[in-house]
C-alpha positions in Angstrom: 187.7 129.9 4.2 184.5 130.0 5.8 184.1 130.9 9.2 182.0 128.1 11.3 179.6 129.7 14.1 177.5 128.2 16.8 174.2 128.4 16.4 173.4 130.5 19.3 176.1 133.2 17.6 174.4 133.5 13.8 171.7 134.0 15.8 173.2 136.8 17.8 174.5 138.1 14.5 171.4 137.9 12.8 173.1 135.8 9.9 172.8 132.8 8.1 169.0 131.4 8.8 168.5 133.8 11.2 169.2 137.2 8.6 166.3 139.2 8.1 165.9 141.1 5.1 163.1 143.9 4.4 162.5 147.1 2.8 161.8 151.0 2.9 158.9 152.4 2.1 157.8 156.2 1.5 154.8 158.3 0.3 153.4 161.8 0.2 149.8 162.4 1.0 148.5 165.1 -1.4 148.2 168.5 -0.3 145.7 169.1 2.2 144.6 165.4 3.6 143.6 166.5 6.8 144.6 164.6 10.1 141.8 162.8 10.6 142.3 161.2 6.9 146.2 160.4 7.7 145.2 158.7 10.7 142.1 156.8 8.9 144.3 155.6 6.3 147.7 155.0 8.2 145.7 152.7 10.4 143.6 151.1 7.4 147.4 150.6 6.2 148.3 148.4 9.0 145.2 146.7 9.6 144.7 146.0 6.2 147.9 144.9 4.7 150.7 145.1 7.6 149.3 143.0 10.0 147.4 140.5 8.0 150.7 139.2 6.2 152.9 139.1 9.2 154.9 142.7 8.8 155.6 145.4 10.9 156.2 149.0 9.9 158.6 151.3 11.9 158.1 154.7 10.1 156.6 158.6 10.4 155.8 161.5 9.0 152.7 163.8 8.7 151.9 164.4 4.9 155.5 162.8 3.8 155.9 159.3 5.6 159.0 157.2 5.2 159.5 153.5 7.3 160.8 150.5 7.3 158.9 146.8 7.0 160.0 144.0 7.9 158.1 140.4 9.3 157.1 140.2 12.6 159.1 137.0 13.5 162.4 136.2 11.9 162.9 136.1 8.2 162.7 137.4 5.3 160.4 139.8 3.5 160.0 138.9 -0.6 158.9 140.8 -3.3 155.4 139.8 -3.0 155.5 141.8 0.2 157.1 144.6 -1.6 154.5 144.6 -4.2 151.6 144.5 -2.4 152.2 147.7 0.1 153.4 149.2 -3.2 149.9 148.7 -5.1 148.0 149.2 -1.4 149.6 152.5 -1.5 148.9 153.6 -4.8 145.6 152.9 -5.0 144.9 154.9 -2.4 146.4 157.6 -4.4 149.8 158.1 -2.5 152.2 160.6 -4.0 155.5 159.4 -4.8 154.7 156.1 -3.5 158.9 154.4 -3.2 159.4 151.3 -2.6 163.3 150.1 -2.0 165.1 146.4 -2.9 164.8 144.1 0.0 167.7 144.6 2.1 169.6 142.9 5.1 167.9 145.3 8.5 171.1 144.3 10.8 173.5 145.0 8.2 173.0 147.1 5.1 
């Protein structure tokens, strides 16, 4: 049996309409990027494909970076999301460029 919530409380639980699903990302830079070249493309990363499609990207590293994206507002990430920081990635020539299933970011 199906257990009926107010409103106000799915959203608390961040469930139902209000779940928000997204994914992990990670990369290597190859060996010897400098700084300034992390920094250049880390920020061409979120100017470039974060921001415009409404993500946001918790992550760090210095030549290995792992993080999490997810939208901006609440909802849900889709594979076309998933794809495109994927191919962003690796045509910039990111090693090991992983991209995970979309997944529930309150709950799994």
């Amino acid at each position: 049996m199906a257990i009926q919530r107010s409103r106000r409380l799915r959203k608390k639980l961040h469930i139902d309409e209000f779940q928000e699903l997204g994914f992990s990302v990670a990369w290597t830079f190859p060996q010897g990027t400098t700084v300034e070249e992390i920094d250049t493309t880390v920020d061409a990363f979120i100017h470039e494909i974060i921001e415009p499609n409404g993500l946001a990207f918790d992550g760090s590293g210095y030549l290995q970076w792992e993080g999490l994206v997810c939208l901006q507002k609440i909802g849900k990430c889709t594979d076309e999301h998933r794809e495109q920081v994927r191919q962003w990635l690796e045509a910039r020539n990111m090693e090991g460029v992983k991209v995970t299933e979309l997944f529930d970011v309150w709950w799994d």
